[in-house]
N, C-alpha and C positions, 0 to 999 in steps of 0.2 A: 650341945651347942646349937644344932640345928632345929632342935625342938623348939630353945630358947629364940631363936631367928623367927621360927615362924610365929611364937607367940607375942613377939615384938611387932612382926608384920603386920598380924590382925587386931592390936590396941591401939598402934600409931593409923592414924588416916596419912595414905600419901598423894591427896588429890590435892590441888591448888582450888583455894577457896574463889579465885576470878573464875579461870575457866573450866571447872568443875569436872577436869579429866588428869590423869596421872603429873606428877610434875617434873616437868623436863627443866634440867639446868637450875634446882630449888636456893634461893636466895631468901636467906633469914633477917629480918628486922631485930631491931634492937629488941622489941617483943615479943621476940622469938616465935613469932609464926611468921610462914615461908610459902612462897609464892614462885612459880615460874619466872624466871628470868624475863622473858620476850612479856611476858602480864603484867609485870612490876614496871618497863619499861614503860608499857601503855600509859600503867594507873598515872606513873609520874608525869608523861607527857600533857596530860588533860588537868590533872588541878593544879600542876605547879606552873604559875606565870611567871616568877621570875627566881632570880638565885636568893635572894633574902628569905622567899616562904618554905615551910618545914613541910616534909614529906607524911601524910594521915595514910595509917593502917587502912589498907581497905576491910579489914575483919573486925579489930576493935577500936579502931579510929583513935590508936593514941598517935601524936607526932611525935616523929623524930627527926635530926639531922643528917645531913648527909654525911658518909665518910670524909670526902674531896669537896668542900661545896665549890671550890674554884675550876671544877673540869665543868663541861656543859654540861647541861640538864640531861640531854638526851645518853650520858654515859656514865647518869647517879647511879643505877641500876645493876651497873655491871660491877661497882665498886661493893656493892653488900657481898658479907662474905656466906661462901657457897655453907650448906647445913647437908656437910658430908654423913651423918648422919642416916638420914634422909634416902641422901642417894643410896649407899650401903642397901639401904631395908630394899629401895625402887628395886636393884641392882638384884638381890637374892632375889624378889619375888618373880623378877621378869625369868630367870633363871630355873624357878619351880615351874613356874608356868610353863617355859621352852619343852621340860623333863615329863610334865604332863601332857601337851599335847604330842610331843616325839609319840610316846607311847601307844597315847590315842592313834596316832598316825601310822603305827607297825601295825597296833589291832585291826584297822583298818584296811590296810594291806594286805593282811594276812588274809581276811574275809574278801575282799577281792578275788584274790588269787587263786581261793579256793574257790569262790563262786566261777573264777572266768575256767578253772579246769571241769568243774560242773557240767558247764554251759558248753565249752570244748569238745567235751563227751558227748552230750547229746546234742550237737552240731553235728559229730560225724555221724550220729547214728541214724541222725534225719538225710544227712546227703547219700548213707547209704542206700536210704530207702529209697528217698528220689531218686538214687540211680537205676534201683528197679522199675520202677517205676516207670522213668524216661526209656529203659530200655524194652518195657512191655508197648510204652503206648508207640516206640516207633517200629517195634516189630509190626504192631495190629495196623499202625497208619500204610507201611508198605504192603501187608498183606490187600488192608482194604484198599491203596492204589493202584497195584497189581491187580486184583479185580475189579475195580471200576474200565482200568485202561482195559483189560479183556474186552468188559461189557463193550463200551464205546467203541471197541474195535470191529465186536460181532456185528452192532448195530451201524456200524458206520457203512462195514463189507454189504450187510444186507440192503443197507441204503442206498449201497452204490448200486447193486445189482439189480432191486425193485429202480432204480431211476433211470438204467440203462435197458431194462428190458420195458420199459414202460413209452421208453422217448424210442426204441426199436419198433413196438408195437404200433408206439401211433401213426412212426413216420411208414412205418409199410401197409398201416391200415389207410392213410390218406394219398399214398399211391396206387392202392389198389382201389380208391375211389378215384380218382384221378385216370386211372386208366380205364376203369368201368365210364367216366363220363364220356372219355374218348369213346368208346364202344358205340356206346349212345348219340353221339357226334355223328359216329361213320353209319349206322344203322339210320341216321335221321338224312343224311345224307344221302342216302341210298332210298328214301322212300321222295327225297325233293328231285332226284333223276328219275327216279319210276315216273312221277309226276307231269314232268319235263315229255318224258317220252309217248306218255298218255297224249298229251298234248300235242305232240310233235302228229303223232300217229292221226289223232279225231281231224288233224288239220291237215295232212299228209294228200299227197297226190294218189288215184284210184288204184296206178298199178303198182303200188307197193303196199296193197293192202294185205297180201299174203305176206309180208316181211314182219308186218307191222302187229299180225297176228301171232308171230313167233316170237316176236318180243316179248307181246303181251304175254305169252305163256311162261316165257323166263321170268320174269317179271312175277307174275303171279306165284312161280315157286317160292320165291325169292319172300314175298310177301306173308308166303303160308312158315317159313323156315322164322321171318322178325316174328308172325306168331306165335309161334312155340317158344319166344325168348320173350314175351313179355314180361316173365318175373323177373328177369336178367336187367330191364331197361327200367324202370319204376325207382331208380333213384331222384331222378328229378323231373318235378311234374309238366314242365316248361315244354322238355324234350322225347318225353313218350306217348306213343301214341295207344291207345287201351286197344285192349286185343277186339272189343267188340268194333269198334271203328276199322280193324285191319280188315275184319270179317265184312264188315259191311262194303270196305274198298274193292274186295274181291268180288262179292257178290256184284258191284257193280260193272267191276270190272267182264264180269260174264255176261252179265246183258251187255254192256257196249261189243265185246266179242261178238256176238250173238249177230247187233244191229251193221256191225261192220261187216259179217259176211253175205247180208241182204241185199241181192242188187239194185242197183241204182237207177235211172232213169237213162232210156236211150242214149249215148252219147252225151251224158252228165260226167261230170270229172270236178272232185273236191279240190280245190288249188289252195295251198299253203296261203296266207295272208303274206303280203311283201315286211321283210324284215327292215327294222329303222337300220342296224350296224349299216347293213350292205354286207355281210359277210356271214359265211356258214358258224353255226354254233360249235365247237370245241370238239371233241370225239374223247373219251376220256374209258379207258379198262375197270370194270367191275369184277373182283374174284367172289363168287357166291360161297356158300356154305358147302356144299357139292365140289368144288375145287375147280369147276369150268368157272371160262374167260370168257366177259362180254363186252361190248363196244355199245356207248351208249353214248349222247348228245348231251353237253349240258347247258346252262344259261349261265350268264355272269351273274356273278353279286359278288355283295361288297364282302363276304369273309373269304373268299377266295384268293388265293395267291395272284398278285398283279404281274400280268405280264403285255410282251410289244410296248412300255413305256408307261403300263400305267402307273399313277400315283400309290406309294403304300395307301392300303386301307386301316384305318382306325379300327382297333380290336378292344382294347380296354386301359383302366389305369386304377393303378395301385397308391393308395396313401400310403408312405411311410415312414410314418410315425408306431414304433410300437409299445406294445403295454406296460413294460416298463420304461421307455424313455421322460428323465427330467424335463428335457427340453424340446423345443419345436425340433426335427430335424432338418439339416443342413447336406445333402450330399452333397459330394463335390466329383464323386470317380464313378464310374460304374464299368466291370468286364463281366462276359458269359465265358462260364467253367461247365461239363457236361451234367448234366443235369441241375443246375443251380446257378445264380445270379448272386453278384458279389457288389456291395457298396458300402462305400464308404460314409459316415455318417459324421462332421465333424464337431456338432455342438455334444452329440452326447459319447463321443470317441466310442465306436462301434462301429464294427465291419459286420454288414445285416448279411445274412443269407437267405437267399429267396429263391423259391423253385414253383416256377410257372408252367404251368401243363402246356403240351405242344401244340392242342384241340384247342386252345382258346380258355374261357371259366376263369375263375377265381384265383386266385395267387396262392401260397402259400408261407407264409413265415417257417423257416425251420433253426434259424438259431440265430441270436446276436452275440458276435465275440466282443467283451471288451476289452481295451487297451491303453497303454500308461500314457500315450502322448494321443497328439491330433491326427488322427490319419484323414489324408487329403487325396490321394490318387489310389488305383489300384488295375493290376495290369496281369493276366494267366502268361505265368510262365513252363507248365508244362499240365497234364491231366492230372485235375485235382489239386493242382499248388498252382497259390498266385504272390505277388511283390506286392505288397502295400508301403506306400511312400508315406513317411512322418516327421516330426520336430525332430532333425537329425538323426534319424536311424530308418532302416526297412526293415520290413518284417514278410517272413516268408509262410502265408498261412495256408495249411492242407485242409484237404476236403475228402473227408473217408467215404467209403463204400457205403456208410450210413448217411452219406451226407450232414455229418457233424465238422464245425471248424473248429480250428485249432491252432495256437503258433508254435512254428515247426523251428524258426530257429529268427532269430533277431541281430542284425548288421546297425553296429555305429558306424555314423557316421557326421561328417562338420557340417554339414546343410542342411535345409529345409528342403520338400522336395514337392511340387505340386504336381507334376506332373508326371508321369513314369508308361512304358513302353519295352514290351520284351523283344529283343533283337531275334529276327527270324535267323534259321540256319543257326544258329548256335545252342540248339537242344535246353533254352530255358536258361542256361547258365550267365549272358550277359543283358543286361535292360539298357537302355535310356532313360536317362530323369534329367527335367529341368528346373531349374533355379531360379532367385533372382539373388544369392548371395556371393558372390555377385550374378547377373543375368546369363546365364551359359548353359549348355546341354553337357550332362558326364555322361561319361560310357562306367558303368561300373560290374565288374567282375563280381558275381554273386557265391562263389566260391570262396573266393581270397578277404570279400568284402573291401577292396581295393579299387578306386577309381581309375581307370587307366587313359583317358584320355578327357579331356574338356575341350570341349566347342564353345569359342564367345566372339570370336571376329573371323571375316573373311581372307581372302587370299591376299587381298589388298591395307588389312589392320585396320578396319573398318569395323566398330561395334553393329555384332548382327541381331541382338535383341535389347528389350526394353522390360518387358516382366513375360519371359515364358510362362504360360502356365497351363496348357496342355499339351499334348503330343502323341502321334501313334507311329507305329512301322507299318510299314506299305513291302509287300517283296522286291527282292534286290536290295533290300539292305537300307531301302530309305525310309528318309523319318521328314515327318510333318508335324513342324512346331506352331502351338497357334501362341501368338504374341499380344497378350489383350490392352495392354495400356497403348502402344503401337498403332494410330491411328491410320498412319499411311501403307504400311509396310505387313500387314496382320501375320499374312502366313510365310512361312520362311520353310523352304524343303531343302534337304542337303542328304549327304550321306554319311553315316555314322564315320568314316572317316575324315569329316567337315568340310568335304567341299560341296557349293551353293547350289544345283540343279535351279530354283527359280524361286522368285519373290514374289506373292499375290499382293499387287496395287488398290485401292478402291477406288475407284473412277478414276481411272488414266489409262486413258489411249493406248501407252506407248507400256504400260506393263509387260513382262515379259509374259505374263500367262494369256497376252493376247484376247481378253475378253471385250466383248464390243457391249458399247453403253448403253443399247439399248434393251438389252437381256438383263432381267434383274439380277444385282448381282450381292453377297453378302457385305455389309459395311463394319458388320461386329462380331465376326467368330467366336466361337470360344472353342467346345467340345469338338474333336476332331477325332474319324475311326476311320481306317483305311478299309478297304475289305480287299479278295483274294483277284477279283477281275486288274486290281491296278487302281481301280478310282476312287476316292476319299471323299466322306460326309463328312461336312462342316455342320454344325449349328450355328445360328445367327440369333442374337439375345434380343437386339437391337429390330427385325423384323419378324421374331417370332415364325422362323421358318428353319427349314434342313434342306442344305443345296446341296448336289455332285458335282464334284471336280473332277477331269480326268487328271489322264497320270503327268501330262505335262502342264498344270495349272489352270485347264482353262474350265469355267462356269458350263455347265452341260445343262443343266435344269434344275430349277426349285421343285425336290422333287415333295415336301408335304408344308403348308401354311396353313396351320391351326391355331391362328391367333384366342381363340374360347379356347380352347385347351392345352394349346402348347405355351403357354405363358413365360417368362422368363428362363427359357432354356438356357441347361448350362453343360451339359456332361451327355455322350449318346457312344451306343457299341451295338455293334451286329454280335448275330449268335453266332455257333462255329459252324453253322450248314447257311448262314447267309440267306436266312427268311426270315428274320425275325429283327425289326429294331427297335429298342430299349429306347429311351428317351427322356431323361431326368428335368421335369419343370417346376413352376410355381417357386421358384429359389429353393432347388432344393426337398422339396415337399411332396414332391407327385412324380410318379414313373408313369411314364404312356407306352403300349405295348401299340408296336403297325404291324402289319402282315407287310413282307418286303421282300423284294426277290434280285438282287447282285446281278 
């Protein structure tokens, strides 16, 4: 039976002769060929116009009639009767077909299945291998990271230690020129007194010609001892003098010997030339090489220490700007720590350190620290550590035995701070700083980091500043604020417990610091250093001068006006032996060294 099915299958055609694909729903004409339902619908819709015309085979174009002609055209269609037949054959073939592709569809799966256990297998056997794999390459990666980091570590220690024994070396090889220049300094020194006293002597009255021959003799040792050091002094050619010219001083100095003990003419007597001071030359102790003390005459000049009122003398000035700075420099602070000079830099935030020979010469740079905010003031609060005031915090930075800086410890805090000041008697642990957030002087504890007291009005609630923005300590506990936007009122002295001592007026009679109008007097403060006598340097921006104030407010004297070189002064500090003052000009740009003496 099934054989007979299929050989019925493949004799009948069961396509629709319209749409030329299997026939769904087959509908036989009186001619017995058969046609899709929804095709016969079509064919009827398009050539029959109306119900009188007869329905033409789309295959052998015989007509025929409809079953119903009285239902509508569009449901003649459905009235042919089905050629169950037909379906039967459709119906089993769709059915072999379903049975063949099942099959197809197991064998297919089968081969899948088999391939995907295939593939499964040698999946695992590749990830086993990547496993070895991954576990070789990070065994060799840690080995070789563990060695690298070794390396980098040797070379990092080596690094550090060529960089510390090298910044060791240079900074004690340029102290030891530094000191050698001194040497050189006191040896040139000692041959401008020898000179002096030659002088003193060829001009000398007749009966001290015997004194003056014993000088001469000291002296001459003296001169034979710098010869034997000439290899010693030949660092700079400025300041030595060649051992042939020593030889030759001597040699002359033995004929003048010589000429000085020849008598003179009857009642002849050489008289000193009248001096312009009016007053005897200085008397000053020489310790030779031999270890005897001599008394010797000297002359003024201008590197000498000023003393009886004279004006500091101009010694030198320092650019700085250094080789790696972005920006122009900007100081704003400057304090002396022992052996080193501290400033603050605030375009390129860097606290410079600087170490200036005592003999005078050239500066030295020995390190710039950098820092995360602006530092604006900077104040020594004990040996080797000082306060640096910043954008809300201090910083407390040391100064080693090598003279290397460093920040030793960092204080937040809620202000700005321009100004700052170590409170004497308190061993470094509290400062002064002033503000203008609001305008007020804190007391703050550098231990606790703790502000303990704020000064901003007087006794009477009367606001006492305008924009603090310098200040120092003076002993007994008081502080001098300079007040720069403060036109009338600049300086303002009190005591760290805030009450007022006095207000410096500019031009007013009736001030309390009692200055008469016609002594020049500062009209624009800024820089303010007290020193240990009681009396306080001001700088004046505005006159391009440094005046003293005594301790009760009053103007004493301008004591230097270097309008060519002291140019827009802003910042000044004496050293801690009080001969020496710093002097920050040109905005910021230039330091000027005076010889100065408290």
């Amino acid at each position: 039976m099934a054989a007979r099915e299929t050989e019925l299958t493949s004799s009948l055609s069961v396509r629709c002769a319209i749409c030329l694909d299997t026939l769904h729903v087959p509908k036989a004409l009186p001619c017995l060929h058969t046609f899709c339902l929804n095709c016969l619908q079509l064919h009827i819709a398009v050539t029959v116009k109306s119900r009188s015309d007869k329905i033409t085979c789309p295959e052998c174009r015989s007509k025929c009639c409809p079953p119903n002609a009285s239902r509508p055209i569009s449901e003649w269609a459905g009235d042919f009767p089905v050629n169950f037949h037909l379906q039967n054959v459709i119906e089993a073939s769709a059915h072999q077909q379903g049975d063949k592709f099942a099959r197809r569809l197991k064998d297919a799966r089968a081969f899948v299945d088999n391939r995907l256990m295939e593939l499964g297998a040698e999946i695992q056997h590749l990830s086993m291998a990547r496993a070895d794999v991954t576990d070789a390459w990070q065994q060799s990666k840690e080995a070789a990271s563990q060695a690298f980091a070794s390396l980098m570590s040797a070379v990092k220690e080596r690094e550090e230690q060529l960089v510390k024994k090298l910044d060791e070396d240079y900074v004690e090889c340029t102290r030891r020129l530094y000191d050698r220049e001194e040497q050189i300094g006191v040896k040139m020194e000692q041959l401008r007194r020898f000179s002096d006293v030659i002088t003193d002597v060829m001009t000398g009255e007749t009966q001290h010609q015997g004194q003056g021959l014993e000088e001469i003799d000291r002296q001459l040792r003296d001169a034979q001892d710098m010869e034997s050091d000439a290899d010693e002094v030949k660092l700079s050619e400025s300041l030595v003098i060649e051992a042939d010219d020593v030889a030759g001083i001597i040699r002359s100095l033995k004929d003048l010997g010589t000429f000085r003990t020849a008598p003179q003419g009857v009642g002849e007597a050489i008289t000193p030339p009248a001096r312009t001071s009016g007053s005897q030359l200085p008397v000053h102790e020489i310790t030779n090489r031999s270890g005897s003390t001599q008394k010797t005459h000297q002359t003024r000049r201008a590197c000498e220490t000023p003393r009886g009122g004279q004006p500091p003398v101009y010694l030198t000035h320092v650019q700085l700007k250094s080789p790696g700075d972005k920006k122009e420099p900007f100081v704003t602070g400057v304090c002396s720590l022992p052996g080193v000079l501290l400033l603050t830099d605030v375009n390129n935030r860097t606290v410079k350190g600087m170490y200036l020979p005592r003999q005078g010469g050239r500066a030295f740079r020995l390190h710039d620290l950098p820092l995360r905010s602006d530092p604006l003031c900077v104040t020594a609060t004990a040996p080797g550590q000082a306060a640096v005031g910043s954008e809300c915090c201090l910083y407390l930075v040391s100064v080693d035995t090598k003279l290397r800086l460093g920040v030793k410890q960092t204080i937040r805090l809620r202000k700005c701070y321009y100004g700052i000041a170590a409170l004497p008697d308190t061993g470094g642990q509290r400062v002064a700083a002033c503000s203008d957030q609001p305008p007020s002087v804190d007391i703050i504890n550098l231990q606790s980091g703790q502000v303990t007291r704020t000064i901003s009005k007087d006794s009477s609630g009367s606001t006492l500043f305008t924009s603090p923005f310098y200040l120092t300590a003076m002993p007994g506990g008081r502080l001098l604020v300079s007040d720069k936007d403060n036109t009338a009122q600049p300086l303002t002295c009190l005591t760290s417990e805030g009450s007022v001592l006095y207000r410096y007026c500019v031009n007013s009679t009736s001030s309390t610091t009692s200055s008469t109008s016609s002594s020049p007097q500062p009209t624009w403060p800024l820089g303010v250093s007290g020193s240990s006598s009681g009396d306080c340097l001001v700088v004046d921006a505005a006159m391009h001068a440094v005046f003293r104030l005594s301790g009760e407010g009053r103007v004493v004297e301008k004591l230097v006006e270097d309008s060519a070189r002291l140019s827009s002064p802003s910042a000044l500090c004496l050293d801690e032996g009080g001969r020496r003052l710093y002097v920050v000009g040109n905005k910021g740009k230039v330091l000027l060294v005076y010889d100065f003496s408290v």
